[in-house]
C-alpha positions, 0 to 999 in steps of 0.5 A: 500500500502506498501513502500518495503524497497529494493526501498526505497532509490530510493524513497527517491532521486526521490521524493527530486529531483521531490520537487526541479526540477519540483515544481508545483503551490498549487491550489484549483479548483476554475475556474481559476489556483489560489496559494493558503494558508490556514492561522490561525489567532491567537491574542497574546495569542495564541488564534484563531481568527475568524470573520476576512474578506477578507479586513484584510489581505494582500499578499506580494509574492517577496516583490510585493502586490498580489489582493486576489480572492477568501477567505472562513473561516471555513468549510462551503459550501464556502470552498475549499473540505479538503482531510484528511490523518491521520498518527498513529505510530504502532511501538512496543513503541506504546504497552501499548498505542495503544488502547487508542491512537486508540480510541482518533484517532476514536473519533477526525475522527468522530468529524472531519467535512466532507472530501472529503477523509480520508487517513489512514498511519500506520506505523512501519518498514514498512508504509501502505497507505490507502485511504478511501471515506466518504462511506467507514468510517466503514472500516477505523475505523475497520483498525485502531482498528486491527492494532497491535504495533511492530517494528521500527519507520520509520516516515520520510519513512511514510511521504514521502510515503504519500506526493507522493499519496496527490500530485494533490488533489484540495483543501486543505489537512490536515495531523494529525500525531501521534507518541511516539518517533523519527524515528529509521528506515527510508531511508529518511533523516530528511533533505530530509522530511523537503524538501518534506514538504516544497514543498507540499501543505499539512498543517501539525499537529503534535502530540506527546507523549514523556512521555517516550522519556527521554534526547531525548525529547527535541529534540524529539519535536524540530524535530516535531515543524518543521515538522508541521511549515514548513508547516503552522501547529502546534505540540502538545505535550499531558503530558500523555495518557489521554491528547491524547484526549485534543490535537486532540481537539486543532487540530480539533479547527485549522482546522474549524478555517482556513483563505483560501486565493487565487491569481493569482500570477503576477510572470511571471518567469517558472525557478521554483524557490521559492517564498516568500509570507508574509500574514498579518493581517491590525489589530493590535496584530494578527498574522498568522500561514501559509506556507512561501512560495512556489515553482513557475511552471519550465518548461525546457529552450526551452520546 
């Protein structure tokens, strides 16, 4: 699916306005409507920590406790079913690396535990959107070798265009993106991105290779950092090409590591307005890396 650019502007103001006046509950399919995170749990070295139960954590949603109903970790049978989008950059700086990069993304996919689904995003100028079931794996992996690197970098376009079609999956969904450098081409904001990120249910992780991206780098990485923690991810930035490989291992460790936490919500109020939610750890030393909160059910006044 292609994103044109003649209503790409149009698309840009309906998808702000649909994130900030009709937010919706993030919910897995579990008998009853539950808000639902999905958590890392890291010690003060940064690194993952598993075998935590459902007793170590705790859920404060606008400073009130909430009863947590429904925990899995991991990947297992227990685990709420994971959509995957996978986001590559084939914009013209992607040339010299895109081979590599392609095999690095085909490696970390078959690596990856089973999804319900894989959505394939690659963009340029222009962003296509593709949507694969397990069955349809070869295909998917023949789409990504094909793809030739030209044009701009539309990143914000391509996110955008994906949060619209993940809207409504139960379960939970995962975005792995990779990319040289920023957007140079894209009728949404960054503003607006991080606006649509924030009222989605999509964990984010980025990755990104600057070793080109020169005085901007810093930058550069400050914009994908925040990308992926406004939405309870994490940004990797590999030194060079044959660090691509290491990066998706880290994120494929992120995923199978996931804490999914689930309540029902004692908020009563339909204005749609935001929720803050702390989730903690009781042991001490450990800290959590999920979303800060979520957008509560709007219904018009009377309606």
């Amino acid at each position: 699916m292609r994103a044109p650019r003649h209503w790409l502007g149009l698309f840009a103001c309906v998808l702000v306005c649909a994130a900030w006046r009709w937010p919706e509950q993030p919910r897995f399919s579990t008998g009853v409507d539950l808000t639902t995170f999905s958590v890392s749990a890291v010690d003060r070295r940064g690194g993952l920590v598993t075998g935590l139960t459902r007793e170590d954590f705790e859920v404060i949603e606008d400073g009130k406790a909430q009863a947590i109903e429904f925990f899995a970790h991991g990947d297992g049978a227990a685990a709420p079913p994971m959509h995957v989008g996978l986001m590559v950059d084939a914009s013209g700086s992607m040339e010299r690396g895109m081979k590599l990069a392609q095999g690095a993304a085909i490696k970390f996919l078959n690596l990856l535990p089973n999804a319900a689904d894989i959505t394939l995003v690659d963009f340029d100028t222009q962003v296509r959107i593709t949507r694969y079931p397990q069955r349809d794996f070869p295909r998917l992996v023949e789409r990504i070798r094909q793809r030739k690197a030209d044009g701009f970098t539309a990143l914000y376009d391509a996110l955008g265009t994906y949060l619209d079609g993940a809207d409504g999956q139960d379960g939970r969904t995962v975005l792995v993106m990779y990319t040289d450098g920023g957007d140079t081409r894209s009728a949404l904001s960054f503003s607006e991105t991080l606006n649509l990120l924030k009222a989605s249910n999509v964990t984010v992780y980025a990755i990104g290779l600057l070793e080109h991206a020169g005085s901007a780098r810093l930058q550069l990485q400050m914009t994908l950092r925040q990308i992926a923690e406004v939405t309870g991810g994490q940004a990797f930035f590999p030194s060079g090409m044959d660090d691509i490989d290491g990066a998706y291992d880290k994120v494929l460790a992120e995923i199978t590591s996931q804490y999914h936490l689930g309540y029902q919500s004692t908020a009563t109020s339909t204005n749609g307005a935001w929720r803050k939610v702390e989730i903690k750890v009781k042991r001490p030393g450990i800290r959590v890396r999920s979303r800060q909160g979520y957008f509560g059910p709007y219904k018009p006044p009377g309606g």
